[in-house]
N, C-alpha and C positions, 0 to 999 in steps of 0.2 A: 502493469497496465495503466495506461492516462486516463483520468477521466479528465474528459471538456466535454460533458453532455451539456447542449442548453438548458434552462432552469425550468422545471415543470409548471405550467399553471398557477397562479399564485391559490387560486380554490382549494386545491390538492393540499400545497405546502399546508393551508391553513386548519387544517381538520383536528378538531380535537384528537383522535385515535392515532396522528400521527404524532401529537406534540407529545401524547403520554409516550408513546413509543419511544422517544428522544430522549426524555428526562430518567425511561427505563435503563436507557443504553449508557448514560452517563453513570450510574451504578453496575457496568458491563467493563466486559473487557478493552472495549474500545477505546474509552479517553483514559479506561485504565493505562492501558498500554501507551498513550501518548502520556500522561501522567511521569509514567517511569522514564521515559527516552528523553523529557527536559530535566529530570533529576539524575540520569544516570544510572540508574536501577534498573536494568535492562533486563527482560527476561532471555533467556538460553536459547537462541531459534532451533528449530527443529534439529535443521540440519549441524549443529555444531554441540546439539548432546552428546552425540559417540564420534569422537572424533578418529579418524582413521588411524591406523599406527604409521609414524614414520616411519617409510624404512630406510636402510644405512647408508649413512653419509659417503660419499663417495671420496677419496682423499684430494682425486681432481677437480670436484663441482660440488655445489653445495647441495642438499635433496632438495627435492622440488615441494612446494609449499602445497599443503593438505587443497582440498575445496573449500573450508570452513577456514584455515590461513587467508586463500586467493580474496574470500568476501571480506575478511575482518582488514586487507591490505588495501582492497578497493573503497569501502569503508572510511578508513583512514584518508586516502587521496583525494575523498570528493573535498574536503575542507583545503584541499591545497589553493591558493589564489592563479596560479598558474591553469591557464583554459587547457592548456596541453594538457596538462595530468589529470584534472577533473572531468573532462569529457570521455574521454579512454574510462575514466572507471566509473562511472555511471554506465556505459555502455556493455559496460563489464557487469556490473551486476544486473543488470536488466537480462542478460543471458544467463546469467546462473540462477537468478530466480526462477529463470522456465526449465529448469533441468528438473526432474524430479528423481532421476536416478532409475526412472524405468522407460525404454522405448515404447514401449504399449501408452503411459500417460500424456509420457510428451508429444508421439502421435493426437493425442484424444482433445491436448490445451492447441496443438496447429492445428485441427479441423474447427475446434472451436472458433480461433482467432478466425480463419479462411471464412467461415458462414458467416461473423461480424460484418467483415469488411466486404461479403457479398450481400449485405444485408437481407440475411436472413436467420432471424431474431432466434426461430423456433428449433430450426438445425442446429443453432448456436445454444441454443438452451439444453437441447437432450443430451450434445457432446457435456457439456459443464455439468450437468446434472449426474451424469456417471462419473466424469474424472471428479468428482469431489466425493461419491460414495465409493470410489475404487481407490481412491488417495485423499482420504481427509487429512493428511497432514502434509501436502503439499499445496501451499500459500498463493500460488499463482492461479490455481484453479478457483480457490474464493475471490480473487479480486478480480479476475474477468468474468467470475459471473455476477460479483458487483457491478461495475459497470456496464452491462448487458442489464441490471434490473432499475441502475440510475436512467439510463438511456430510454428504458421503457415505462417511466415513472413509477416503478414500484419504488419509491421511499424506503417504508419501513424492510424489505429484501433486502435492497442497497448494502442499508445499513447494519445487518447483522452477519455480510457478507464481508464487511468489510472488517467488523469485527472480530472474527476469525480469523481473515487474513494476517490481523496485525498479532495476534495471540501468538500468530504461526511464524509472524517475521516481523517484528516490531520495530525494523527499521526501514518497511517499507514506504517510503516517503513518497511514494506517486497514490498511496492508501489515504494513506493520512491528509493529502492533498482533496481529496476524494469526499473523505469525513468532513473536510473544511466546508468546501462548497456544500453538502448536503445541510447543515445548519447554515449555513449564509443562507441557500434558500430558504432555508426555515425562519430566516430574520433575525437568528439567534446571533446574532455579530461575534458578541465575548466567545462564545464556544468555538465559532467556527475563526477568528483570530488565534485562538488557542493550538486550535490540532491545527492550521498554517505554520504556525511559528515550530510545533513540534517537527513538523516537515523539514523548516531549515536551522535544525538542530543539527537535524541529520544528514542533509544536501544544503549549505549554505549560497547555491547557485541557481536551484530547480526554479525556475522561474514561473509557473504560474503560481508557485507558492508564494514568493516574493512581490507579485504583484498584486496577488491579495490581500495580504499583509500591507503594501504601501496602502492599496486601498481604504482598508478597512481600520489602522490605528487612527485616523481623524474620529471616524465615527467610533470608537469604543472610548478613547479618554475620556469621554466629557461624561458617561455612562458609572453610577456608580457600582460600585463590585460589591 
């Protein structure tokens, strides 16, 4: 899911209960998990704990590459500098993020997406609210209803939504993207620089990533760490 919610109210951004909420999440899994993905310590997403068995090779073709191969191969190509190859697997993982492996969730994440984009927050909220108590360990249901609770200005929601998400897929780079903007609005620069840049660790092309990052390295150099 993308977030491009406009920035809430500077009032909101400014609340103390929000800023504590920030500094909580930064002891969370959230910049945890972007912590690991620019070191490399990457936690085990979900779907790549029990990896399927391959079955036998054929002497004619080669076997066909697991779910948990197809993402670690799309993965790999978004770094290609070729737009051919990068765009194909971005697009490719953006479909297998929404798969959860059961037809009842993935119905339950398209009515949610469908009530978004008919703008209607609250049909959007009870679909996300069951697909994430019916599938807490599928990743895509906390990041859209991330962004359903950035769009709404719940803040602190957002962000604990997003937290999860990344717990659940720590190479979700449209998440991370997501994290960024939510401390930029928070005026926090260095933080939200940080999970950007963790962004094009992992999409070195994702472009609202990259243009916030252009943006916002003037203003943090001169900032001391």
């Amino acid at each position: 899911m993308i977030f491009t919610t406009s920035p809430t109210p500077s009032g909101i951004w400014a609340t103390a209960r929000l800023r504590a909420l920030v500094q909580d999440a930064l002891r969370s899994v959230a910049l945890a998990s972007a912590a690991l993905i620019l070191t490399g310590a990457l936690f085990t997403p979900a779907h790549a704990q029990e990896p399927e068995p391959a079955p036998e090779a054929s002497e004619s073709r080669p076997a066909p590459l697991t779910p948990a191969e197809r993402i670690a191969k799309a993965l790999d190509e978004l770094k290609s500098e070729d737009e051919a190859v990068w765009k194909p697997a971005q697009a490719a993982l953006e479909k297998a993020w929404q798969r959860s492996g059961s037809d009842s969730m993935d119905l339950l994440l398209l009515r949610a997406q469908r009530a978004m984009k008919a703008a209607e927050p609250e049909k959007a909220r009870r679909h996300l609210t069951d697909l994430v108590n019916l599938a807490p360990d599928f990743a895509a249901g906390w990041s859209l209803r991330g962004a359903l609770n950035l769009a709404e200005g719940d803040v602190g929601a957002a962000l604990a939504d997003i937290a999860y998400t990344l717990a659940l897929e720590p190479n979700e780079f449209q998440a991370l993207t997501g994290l960024g903007q939510i401390y930029a609005g928070l005026g926090d620069e260095k933080r939200a620089l940080f999970a950007f840049r963790a962004a094009l660790e992992i999409h070195p092309h994702y472009g609202p990533a990259a243009e916030a990052v252009e943006r916002l390295v003037p203003m943090v150099e001169g900032l001391k760490i």
